[in-house]
VEXDREN-2710 file (C-alpha; in Angstrom, 1 decimal):
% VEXDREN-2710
k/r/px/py/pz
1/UNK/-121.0/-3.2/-31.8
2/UNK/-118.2/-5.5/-33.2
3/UNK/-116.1/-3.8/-35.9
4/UNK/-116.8/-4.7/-39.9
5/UNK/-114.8/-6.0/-42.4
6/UNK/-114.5/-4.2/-45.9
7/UNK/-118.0/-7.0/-47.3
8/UNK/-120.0/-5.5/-44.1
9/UNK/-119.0/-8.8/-41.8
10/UNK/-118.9/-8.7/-38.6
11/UNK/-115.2/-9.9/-37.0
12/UNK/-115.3/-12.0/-34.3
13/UNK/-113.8/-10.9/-30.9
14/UNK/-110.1/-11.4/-30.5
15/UNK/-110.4/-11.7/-27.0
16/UNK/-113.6/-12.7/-25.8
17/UNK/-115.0/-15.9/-23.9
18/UNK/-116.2/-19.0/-25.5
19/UNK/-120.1/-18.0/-26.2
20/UNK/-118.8/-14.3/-27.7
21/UNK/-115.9/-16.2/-29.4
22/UNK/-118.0/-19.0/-31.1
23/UNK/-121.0/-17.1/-31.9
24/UNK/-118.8/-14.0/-33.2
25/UNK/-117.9/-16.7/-35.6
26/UNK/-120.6/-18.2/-36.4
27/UNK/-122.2/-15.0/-37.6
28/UNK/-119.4/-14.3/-39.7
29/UNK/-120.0/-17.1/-41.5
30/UNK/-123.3/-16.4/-41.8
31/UNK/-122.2/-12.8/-43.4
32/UNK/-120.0/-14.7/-45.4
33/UNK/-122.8/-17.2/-47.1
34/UNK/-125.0/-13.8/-46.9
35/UNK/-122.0/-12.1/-49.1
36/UNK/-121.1/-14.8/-51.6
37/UNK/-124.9/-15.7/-52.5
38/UNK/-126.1/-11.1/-52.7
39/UNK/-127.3/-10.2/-56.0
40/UNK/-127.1/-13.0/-57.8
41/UNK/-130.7/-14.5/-60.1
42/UNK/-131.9/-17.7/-60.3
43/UNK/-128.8/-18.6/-62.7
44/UNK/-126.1/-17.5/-60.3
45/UNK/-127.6/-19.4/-57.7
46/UNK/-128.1/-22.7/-59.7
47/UNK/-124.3/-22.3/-61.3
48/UNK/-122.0/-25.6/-61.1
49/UNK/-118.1/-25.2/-60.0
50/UNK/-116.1/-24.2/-62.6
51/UNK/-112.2/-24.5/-63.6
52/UNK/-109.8/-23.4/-60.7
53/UNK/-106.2/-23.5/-60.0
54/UNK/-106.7/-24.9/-56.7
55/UNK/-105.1/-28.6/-56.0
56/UNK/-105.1/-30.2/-52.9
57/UNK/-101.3/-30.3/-53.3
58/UNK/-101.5/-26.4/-53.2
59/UNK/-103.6/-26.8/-50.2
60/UNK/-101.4/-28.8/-48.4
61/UNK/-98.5/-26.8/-48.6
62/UNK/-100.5/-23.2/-47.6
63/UNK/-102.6/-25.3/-44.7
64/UNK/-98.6/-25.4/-43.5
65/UNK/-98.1/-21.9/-44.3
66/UNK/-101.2/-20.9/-42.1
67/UNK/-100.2/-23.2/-39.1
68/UNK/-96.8/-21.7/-39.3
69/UNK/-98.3/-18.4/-39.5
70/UNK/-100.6/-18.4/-36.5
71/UNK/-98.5/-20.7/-34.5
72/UNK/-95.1/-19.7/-34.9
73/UNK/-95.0/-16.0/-35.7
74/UNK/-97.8/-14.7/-34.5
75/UNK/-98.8/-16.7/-31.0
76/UNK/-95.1/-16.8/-30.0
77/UNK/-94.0/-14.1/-32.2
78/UNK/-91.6/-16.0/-33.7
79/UNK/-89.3/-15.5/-37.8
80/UNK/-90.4/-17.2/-40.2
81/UNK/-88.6/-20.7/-41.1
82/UNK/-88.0/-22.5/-44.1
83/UNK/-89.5/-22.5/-46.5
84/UNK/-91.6/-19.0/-45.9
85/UNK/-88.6/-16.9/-44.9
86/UNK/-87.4/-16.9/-48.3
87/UNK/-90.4/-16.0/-50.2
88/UNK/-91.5/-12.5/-51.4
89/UNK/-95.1/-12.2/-50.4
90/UNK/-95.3/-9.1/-52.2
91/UNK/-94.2/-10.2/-55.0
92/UNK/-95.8/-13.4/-55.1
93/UNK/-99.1/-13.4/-52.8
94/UNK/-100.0/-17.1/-53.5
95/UNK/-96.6/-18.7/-53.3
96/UNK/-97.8/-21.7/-51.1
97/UNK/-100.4/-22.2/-53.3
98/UNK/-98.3/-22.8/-56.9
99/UNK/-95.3/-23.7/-56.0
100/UNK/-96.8/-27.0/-54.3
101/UNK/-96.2/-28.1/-58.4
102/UNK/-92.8/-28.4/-57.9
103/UNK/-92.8/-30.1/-54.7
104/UNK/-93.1/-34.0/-54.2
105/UNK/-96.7/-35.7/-52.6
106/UNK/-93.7/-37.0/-50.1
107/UNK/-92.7/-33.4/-49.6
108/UNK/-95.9/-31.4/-49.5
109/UNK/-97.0/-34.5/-46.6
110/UNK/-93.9/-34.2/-44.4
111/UNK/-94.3/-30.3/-44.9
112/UNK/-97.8/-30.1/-43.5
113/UNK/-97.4/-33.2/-40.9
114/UNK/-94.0/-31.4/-39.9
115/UNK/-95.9/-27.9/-39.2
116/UNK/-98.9/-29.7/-37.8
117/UNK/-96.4/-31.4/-35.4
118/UNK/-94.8/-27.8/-34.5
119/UNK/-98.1/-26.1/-34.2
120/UNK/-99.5/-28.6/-32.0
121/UNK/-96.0/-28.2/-29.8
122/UNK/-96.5/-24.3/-29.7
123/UNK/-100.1/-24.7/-28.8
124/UNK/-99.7/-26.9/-26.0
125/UNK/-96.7/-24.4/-24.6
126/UNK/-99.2/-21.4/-24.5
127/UNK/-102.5/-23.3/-23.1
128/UNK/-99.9/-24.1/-20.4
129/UNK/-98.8/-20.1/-20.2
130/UNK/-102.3/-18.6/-19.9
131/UNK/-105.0/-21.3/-21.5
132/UNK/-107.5/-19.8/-24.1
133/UNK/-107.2/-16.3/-22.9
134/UNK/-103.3/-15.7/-23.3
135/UNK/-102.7/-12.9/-26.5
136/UNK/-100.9/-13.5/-29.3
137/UNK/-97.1/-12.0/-29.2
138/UNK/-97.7/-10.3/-31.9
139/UNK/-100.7/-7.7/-32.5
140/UNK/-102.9/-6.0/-35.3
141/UNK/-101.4/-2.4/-36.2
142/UNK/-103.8/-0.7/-33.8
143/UNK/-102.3/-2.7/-30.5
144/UNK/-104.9/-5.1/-30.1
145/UNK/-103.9/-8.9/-30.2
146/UNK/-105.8/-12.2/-30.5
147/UNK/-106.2/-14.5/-28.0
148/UNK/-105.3/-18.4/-28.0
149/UNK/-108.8/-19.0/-28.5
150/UNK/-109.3/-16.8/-31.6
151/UNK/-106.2/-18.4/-32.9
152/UNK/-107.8/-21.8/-32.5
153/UNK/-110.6/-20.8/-34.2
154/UNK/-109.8/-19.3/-36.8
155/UNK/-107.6/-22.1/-37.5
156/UNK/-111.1/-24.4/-37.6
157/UNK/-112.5/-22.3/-40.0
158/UNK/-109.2/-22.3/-42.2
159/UNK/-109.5/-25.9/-42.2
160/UNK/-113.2/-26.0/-42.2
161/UNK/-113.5/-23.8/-45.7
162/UNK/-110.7/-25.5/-47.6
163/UNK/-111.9/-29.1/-46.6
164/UNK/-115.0/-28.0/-48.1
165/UNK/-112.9/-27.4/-51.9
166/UNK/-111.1/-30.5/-50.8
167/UNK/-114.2/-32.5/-51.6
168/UNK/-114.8/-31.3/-54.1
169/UNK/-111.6/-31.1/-55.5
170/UNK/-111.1/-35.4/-54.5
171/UNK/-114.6/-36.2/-56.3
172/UNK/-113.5/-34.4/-59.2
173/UNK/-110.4/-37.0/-59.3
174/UNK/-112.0/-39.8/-58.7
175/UNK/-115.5/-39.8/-57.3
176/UNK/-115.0/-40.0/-53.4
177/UNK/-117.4/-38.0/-51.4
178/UNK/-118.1/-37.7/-47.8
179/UNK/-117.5/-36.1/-44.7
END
């Protein structure tokens, strides 16, 4: 029975092969559409996207933060580097997300293409020390620790939800759609 999250979704195996790992989440994210569309009437479910202080900018800079996260700290269990060791989470939970405002479109690029570059380094060094299967350095509170694989993963589905408020976001500016 895999363990649920506080909306009743099922977590996908940290450690698990590529069947249990893929289908683990592809049912979350069927619990996930499942979550977002409960209890809603006709109205709810017909409803168009409203404001939001989301920018692609914003994106940009926390798509770094989350390949520096899962990369960096927690596959090789390494500190934080500029700019994230300097920023009070607690204070401020969605630091990457605002601040992107006061960053140039040169910055916020070379940010995310310099952490893309890193990630794909630190990647490559642990397929090499274990493949899919080697853990995480670092672990959830209870000992257990994610494997390559879930890493990988998860980092689709990062990607894969805010590419989907990417497109929107790009056709609000100036019409282009697509994949």
């Amino acid at each position: 029975m895999p363990d649920m999250d506080e909306q009743g979704r099922p977590e996908p195996p940290l450690a698990a092969d590529e069947t249990s790992t893929l289908l683990g989440f592809l049912e979350f994210h069927r619990a996930t559409l499942t979550w977002k569309c409960a209890g809603l009437d006709a109205g709810g479910l017909g409803a168009t996207v409203g404001a939001s202080s989301m920018t692609l900018g914003g994106m940009l800079k926390h798509l770094a933060f989350v390949e520096d996260y899962w990369c960096s700290r927690w596959l090789h269990g390494r500190d934080p580097e500029p700019p994230w060791d300097t920023v009070d989470w607690k204070a401020d939970p969605d630091w990457d997300w605002h601040s992107a405002a006061e960053d140039t479109p040169e910055q916020l690029h070379a940010l995310w293409q310099d952490t893309v570059a890193r990630s794909r380094s630190l990647v490559a060094q642990a397929l090499a020390d274990g493949g899919l299967e080697r853990l995480a350095r670092r672990t959830w509170p209870d000992g257990r620790a994610p494997s390559l694989r879930w890493i990988l993963v998860h980092l689709v589905e990062e990607y894969a939800r805010h590419n989907g408020h990417a497109d929107l976001l790009r056709e609000s500016l100036d019409g282009r759609t697509g994949e």
